[in-house]
C-alpha positions in Angstrom: -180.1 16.5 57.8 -177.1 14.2 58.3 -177.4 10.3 59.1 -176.9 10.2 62.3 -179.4 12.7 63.3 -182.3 10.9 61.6 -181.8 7.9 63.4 -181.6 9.6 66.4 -184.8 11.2 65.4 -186.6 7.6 64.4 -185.4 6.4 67.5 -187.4 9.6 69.7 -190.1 9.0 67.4 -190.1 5.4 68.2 -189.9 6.0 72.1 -192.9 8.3 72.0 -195.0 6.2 70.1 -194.3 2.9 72.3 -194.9 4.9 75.2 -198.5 6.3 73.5 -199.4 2.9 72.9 -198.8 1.4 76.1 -199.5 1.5 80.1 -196.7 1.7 82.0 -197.8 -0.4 85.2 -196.2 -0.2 88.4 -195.6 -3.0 90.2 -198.4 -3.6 92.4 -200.9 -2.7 88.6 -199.1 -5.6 87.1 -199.7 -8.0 90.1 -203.4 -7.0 90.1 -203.9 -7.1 86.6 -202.1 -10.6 86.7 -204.6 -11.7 89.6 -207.4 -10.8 87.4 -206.0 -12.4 84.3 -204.1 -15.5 84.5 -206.7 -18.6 84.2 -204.2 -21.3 86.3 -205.1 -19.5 89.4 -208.8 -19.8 88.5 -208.0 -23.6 88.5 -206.4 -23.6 91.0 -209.4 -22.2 93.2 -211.7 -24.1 91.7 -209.6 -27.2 92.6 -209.7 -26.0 96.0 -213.3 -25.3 96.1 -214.5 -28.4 94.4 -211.9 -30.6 97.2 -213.4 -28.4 99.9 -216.7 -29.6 98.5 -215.9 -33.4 98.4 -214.7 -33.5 101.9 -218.0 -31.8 103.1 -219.9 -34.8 101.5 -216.8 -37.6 102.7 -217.7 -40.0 105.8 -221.2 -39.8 105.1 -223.7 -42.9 105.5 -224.5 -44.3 102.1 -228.0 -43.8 101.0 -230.9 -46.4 102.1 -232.5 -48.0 99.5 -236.1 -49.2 98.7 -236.8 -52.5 97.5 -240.1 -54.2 96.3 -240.0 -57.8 96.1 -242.2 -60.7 94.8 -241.7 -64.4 96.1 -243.2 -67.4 95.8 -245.6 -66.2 93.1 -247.1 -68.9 91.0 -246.6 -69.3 87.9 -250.0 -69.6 86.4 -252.9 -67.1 87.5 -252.4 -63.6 89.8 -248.7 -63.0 90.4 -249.3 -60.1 92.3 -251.9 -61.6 95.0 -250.6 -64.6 94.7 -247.0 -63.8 95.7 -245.6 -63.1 99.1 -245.2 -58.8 99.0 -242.0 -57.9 100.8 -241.7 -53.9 100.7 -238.6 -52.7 102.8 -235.6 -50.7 103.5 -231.9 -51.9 102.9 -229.3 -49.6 104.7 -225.2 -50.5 104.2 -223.5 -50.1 107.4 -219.6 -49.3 107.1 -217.5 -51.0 110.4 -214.3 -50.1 111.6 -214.2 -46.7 111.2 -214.3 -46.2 107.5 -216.6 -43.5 107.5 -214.2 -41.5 109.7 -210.9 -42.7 108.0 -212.2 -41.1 104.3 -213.4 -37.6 106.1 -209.9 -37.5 107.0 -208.8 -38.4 103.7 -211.0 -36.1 101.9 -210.4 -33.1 104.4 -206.4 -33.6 104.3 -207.0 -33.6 100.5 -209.1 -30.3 100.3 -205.9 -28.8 102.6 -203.1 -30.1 99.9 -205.5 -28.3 97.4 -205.7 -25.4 99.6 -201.9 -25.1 99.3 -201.1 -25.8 96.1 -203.3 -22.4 95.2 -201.5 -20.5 97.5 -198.3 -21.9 96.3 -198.9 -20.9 92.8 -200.6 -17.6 93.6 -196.3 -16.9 95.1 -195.2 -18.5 92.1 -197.2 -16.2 90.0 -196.3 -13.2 92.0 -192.7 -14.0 91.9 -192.9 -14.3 87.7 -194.8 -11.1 87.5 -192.1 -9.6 89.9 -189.1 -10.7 87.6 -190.6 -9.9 84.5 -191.4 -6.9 85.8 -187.8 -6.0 87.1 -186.3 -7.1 83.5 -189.1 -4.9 81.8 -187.6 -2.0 84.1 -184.2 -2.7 83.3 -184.4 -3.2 79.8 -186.3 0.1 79.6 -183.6 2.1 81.8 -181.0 0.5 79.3 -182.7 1.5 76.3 -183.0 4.8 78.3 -178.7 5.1 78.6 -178.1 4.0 75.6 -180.1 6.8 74.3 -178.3 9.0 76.8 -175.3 7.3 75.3 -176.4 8.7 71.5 -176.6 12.5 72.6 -173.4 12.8 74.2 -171.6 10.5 71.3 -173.3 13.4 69.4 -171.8 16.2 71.8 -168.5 14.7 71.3 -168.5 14.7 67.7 -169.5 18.3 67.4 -166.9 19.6 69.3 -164.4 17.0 66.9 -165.9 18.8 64.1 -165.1 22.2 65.8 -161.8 21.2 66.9 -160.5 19.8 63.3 -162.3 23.3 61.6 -160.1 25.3 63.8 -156.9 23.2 63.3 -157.1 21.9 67.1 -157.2 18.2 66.4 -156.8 15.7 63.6 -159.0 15.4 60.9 -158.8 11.2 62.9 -160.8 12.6 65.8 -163.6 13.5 63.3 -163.2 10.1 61.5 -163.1 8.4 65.6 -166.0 10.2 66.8 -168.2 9.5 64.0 -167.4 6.0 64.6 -168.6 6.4 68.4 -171.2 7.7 67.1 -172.7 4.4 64.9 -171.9 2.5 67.6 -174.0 4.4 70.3 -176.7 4.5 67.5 -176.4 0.7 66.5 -176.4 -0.1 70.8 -179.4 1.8 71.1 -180.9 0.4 68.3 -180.3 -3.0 70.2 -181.2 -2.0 73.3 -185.0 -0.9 72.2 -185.3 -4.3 70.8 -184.4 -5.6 74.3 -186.9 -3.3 75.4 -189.9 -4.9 73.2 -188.8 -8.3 74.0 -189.0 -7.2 77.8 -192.3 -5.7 77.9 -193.8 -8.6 75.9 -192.9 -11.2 78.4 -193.9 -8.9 81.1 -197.3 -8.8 79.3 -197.4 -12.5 79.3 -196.6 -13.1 82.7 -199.2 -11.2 83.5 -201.6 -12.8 81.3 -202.1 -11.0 78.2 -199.6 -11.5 75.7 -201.3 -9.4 72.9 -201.5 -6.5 74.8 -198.5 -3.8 75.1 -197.1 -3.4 78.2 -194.4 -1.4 80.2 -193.2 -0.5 83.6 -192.3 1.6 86.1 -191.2 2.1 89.2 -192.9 3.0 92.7 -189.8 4.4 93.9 -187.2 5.1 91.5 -184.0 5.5 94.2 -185.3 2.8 96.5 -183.3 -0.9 96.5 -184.5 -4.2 98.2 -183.9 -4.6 101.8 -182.3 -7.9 102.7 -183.5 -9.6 105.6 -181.8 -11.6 108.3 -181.4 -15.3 107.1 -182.4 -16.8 110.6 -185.5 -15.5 110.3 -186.1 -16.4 107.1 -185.3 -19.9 107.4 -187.8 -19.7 110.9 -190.8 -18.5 108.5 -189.5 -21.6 105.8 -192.1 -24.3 107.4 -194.9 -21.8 107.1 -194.3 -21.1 103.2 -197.1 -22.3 101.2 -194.4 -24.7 99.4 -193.4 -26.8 102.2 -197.3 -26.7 103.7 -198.3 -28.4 100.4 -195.5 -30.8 100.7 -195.6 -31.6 104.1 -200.0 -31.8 103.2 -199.4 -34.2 100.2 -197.7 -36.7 102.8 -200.8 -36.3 105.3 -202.9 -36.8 102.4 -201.1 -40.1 101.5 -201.0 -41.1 105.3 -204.8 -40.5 105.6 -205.0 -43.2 102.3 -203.1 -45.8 104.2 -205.7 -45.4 107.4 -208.7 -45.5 104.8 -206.7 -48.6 102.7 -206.7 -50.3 106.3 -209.9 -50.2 106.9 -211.3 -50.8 103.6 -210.2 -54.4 104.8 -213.0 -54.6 107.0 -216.1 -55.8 105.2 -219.7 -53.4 105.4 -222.5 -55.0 106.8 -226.0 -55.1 105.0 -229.6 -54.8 106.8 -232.4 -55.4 104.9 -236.0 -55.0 106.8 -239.3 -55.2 105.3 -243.0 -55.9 105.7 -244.1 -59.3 104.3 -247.8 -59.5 103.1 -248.8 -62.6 101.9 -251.9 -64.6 101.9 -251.6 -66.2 105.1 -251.5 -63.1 106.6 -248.6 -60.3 107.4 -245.1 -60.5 108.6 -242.2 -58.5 109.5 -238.7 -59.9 107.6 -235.5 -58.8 109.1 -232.0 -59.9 107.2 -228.0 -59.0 106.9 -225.5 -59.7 104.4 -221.7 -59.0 104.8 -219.0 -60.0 102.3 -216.4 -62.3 102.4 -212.9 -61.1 102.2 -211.7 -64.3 100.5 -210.3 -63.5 97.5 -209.7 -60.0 97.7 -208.8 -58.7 101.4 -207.5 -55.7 100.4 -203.7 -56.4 101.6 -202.6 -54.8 98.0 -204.5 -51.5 97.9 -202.6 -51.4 101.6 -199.3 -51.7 100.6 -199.8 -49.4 97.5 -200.7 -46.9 99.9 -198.2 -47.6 102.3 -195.8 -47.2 99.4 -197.3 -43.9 98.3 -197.3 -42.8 101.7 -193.6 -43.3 101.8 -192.3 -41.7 98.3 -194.5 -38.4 99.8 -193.2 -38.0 103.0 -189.6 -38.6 101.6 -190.4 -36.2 99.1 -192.0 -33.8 101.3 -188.7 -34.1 103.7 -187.0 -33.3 100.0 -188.8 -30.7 98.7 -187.9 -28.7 102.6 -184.2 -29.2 101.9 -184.3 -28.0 97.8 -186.3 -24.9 99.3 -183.7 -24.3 102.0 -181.5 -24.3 99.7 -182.6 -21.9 97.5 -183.7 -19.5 100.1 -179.8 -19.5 101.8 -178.7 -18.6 97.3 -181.2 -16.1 97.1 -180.8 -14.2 100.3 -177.0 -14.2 99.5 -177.9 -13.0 95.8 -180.0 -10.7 96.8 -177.4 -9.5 99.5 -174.4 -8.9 97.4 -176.2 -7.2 94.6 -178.4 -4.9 96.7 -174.7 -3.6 98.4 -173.4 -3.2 95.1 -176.5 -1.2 93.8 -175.9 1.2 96.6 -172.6 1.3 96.1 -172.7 2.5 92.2 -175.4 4.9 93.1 -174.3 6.5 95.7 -170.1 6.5 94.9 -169.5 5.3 91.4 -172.4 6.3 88.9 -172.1 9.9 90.9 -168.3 10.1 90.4 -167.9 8.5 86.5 -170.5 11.2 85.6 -168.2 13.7 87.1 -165.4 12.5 85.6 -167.0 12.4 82.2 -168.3 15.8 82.3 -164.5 17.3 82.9 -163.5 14.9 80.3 -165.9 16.6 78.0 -165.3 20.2 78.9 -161.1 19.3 78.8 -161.3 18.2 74.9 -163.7 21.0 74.0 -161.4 23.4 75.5 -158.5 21.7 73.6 -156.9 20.6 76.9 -156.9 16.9 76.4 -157.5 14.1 73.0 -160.2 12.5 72.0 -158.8 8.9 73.3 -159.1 10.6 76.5 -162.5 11.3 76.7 -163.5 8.2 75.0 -161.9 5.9 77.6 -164.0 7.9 80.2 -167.2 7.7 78.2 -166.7 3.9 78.2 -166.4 3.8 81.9 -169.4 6.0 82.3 -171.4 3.7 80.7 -169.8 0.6 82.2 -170.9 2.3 85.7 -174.3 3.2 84.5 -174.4 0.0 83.2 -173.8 -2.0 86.2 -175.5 0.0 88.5 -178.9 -1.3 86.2 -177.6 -4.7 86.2 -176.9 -5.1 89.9 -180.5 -3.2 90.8 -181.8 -6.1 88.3 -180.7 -8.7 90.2 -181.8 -7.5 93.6 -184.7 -7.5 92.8 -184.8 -10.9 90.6 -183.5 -12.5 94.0 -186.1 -11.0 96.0 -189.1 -12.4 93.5 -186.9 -15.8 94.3 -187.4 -15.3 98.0 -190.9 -13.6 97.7 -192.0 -17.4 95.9 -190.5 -18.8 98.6 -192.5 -17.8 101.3 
C-alpha cells in the first residue's frame, strides 16, 4: 500500500471515528442544549427574580416596634413597683413621599434586571449561532479538502497511466504526486480546524469537555436579509437598548428617592403609663434634625449618576445602530454572493473540472491544464463556504441585536 493511500485511509478512519464519538446538533439542539447548560443565564434569572422580589418588599412601612420602659425607679428597694411602667408602641413615619419614591426605584431596578437577562439570553444565542456556523464550515472544509484528496488521487492515476503508455512525461508523474501531498497535508489541516471548531462550539454551548459537531437544518437554504428600515424601527425594542434606556430610569428614580431622603421621618411613640399614683396614657414624637448632614451630597451623586446613564444610554442606541446598519450590509453582500457561487460558479468550475479531467485522461490536454482548473475548483468551493459563513455570522450579529 503506497503512502499516499494510507493517509488517505487514517484520515477516513479518523472522520468515522469523530463522527461515532460525537452528536452532530442542529442548530436549534445546540441553542437548547445551551439554554440548559450555561450557568450565566441562571444568574442572570436569578438576579431578576431576587430584584423582582426586592421591589415587592420596597415602599413598605417600617416595622412598629415594642418598648418596655422603667422611670423614675428608686434606687434602693422594688424597682419594678416602684418605677413608673411605660409599655408602648413606637411607629417611624416616612414624609414626603419616600415610601413611594423607593417602590419606584426598586421596581425600575427589577425592569433593568429584567433586561439585562434577556439581553444576554441574545447574546448567548448569537455566540451559539456563530460558533455554530464556524463548526459547519470548518466541517464542510474538512469535507473539500477530502474531496480535494480523491481527485488529486484520480489525477495521479491517470499520470501514472499516461507516462506507462509514453503519453506524458515521466514530470507529470513527479507533479501530480506533488498535488497529491499537498491535498493530503491541507486536509490534514483542515481536520484540525475542524476539532478546533467543534470545541468552541461545545463551549459556547456550555460543555467544553464534551464532543460536539454540527449540522445543518437545511443544507441549500441561505439567510434572508431583511429591509434596514425596519430593522432600525424594531432597534428601541431590542433588549439592549431597553436595558440601557432602564439603567437611566433606574438612576432617575435614585435622584427622586436621593431628594426625598432630605426630608427627615417622624417618630411616634405611645404607651400606657402605670405608676403608683395611678395610670396614664403617654403620647411623644421625635424627628431629626438635618443639621449636619441634609443630604445635598447623596443628591448630587445621584444627579451625577443619573446623568453619565442617560448619556450612556443615548450612547449605547447609537453604537447599536451602528452595528446593525454593518451587519445588515455584511450579511447582504455575502448572502448575494453565496447564491451566486452556488447557483452559477461552484455549478460551472465543477463542470469545467470534470472536462479538464476527462481531456488529460484522454491525452487531449497537459497536466498544467488540469491543475490550474482544479485550483479554481477549489477556490469556488472554497468561497462559496466562506461567503455562506459569513451570512450567517452577520445574522447571529443582527440576531443579538434584537
Amino acid at each position: 500500500m503506497s503512502k499516499s493511500l494510507l493517509i488517505l485511509t487514517a484520515l477516513l478512519l479518523s472522520v468515522a471515528a469523530t463522527a461515532a464519538a460525537r452528536a452532530d446538533l442542529t442548530l436549534d439542539e445546540a441553542l437548547a442544549a445551551a439554554l440548559e447548560t450555561r450557568p450565566e443565564l441562571a444568574a442572570a434569572d436569578a438576579r431578576w427574580r431576587a430584584a423582582a422580589a426586592r421591589a415587592e418588599q420596597a415602599g413598605a412601612w417600617p416595622n412598629p416596634a415594642g418598648f418596655l420602659r422603667l422611670e423614675d425607679a428608686p434606687r434602693d428597694g422594688d424597682a419594678w413597683n416602684g418605677a413608673n411602667r411605660i409599655v408602648g408602641l413606637s411607629q417611624t413615619l416616612p414624609l414626603g413621599g419616600r415610601t413611594g419614591a423607593a417602590r419606584r426605584t426598586a421596581e425600575t431596578a427589577a425592569a433593568t434586571r429584567g433586561h439585562e437577562r434577556d439581553a444576554l439570553l441574545r447574546a448567548v444565542a448569537a455566540e451559539v449561532r456563530a460558533a455554530h456556523a464556524r463548526a459547519v464550515h470548518a466541517g464542510e472544509t474538512f469535507e473539500l479538502r477530502r474531496e480535494a484528496v480523491v481527485i488529486a488521487r484520480r489525477l495521479l492515476e491517470a499520470a501514472a497511466s499516461r507516462v506507462t503508455h509514453g503519453d506524458a512525461p515521466a514530470s507529470d508523474l513527479r507533479r501530480a504526486r506533488g498535488e497529491l501531498g499537498i491535498a493530503e497535508a491541507e486536509a490534514a489541516a483542515a481536520e484540525a480546524d475542524d476539532v478546533a471548531a467543534r470545541v468552541a462550539l461545545a463551549t459556547a454551548i456550555g460543555d467544553g469537555a464534551r464532543p460536539v459537531g454540527a449540522t445543518r437544518d437545511d443544507a441549500d437554504g441561505l439567510p434572508v436579509p431583511v429591509d434596514l428600515d425596519a430593522l432600525l424601527t424594531s432597534l428601541d425594542e431590542a433588549p439592549l437598548t431597553r436595558a440601557a434606556a432602564s439603567r437611566a430610569d433606574e438612576e432617575a428614580a435614585r435622584v427622586g428617592e436621593a431628594s426625598r431622603a432630605r426630608i427627615p421621618d417622624l417618630d411616634l411613640e405611645a404607651g400606657l403609663r402605670e405608676a403608683p399614683a395611678g395610670a396614664a396614657f403617654d403620647l411623644g414624637f421625635r424627628i431629626s434634625l438635618p443639621i449636619f448632614d441634609r443630604g445635598g451630597a447623596r443628591l448630587a451623586s445621584a444627579r451625577a449618576d443619573a446623568e453619565a446613564a442617560a448619556a450612556l444610554s443615548r450612547a449605547a442606541r447609537r453604537d447599536l445602530e451602528a452595528r446593525l446598519r454593518r451587519a445588515h450590509a455584511e450579511l447582504t453582500a455575502a448572502a448575494l454572493g453565496a447564491a451566486i457561487y452556488r447557483d452559477t460558479v461552484v455549478p460551472e468550475a465543477r463542470a469545467a473540472l470534470r472536462s479538464a479531467e476527462a481531456a488529460y485522461a484522454a491525452g487531449d490536454s497537459g497536466l498544467s491544464e488540469v491543475l490550474l482548473v482544479r485550483r479554481d475548483w477549489l477556490e469556488a468551493r472554497r468561497a462559496a463556504l466562506d461567503l455562506r459563513r459569513d451570512a450567517e455570522l452577520a445574522r447571529a450579529e443582527l440576531e443579538a441585536l434584537l
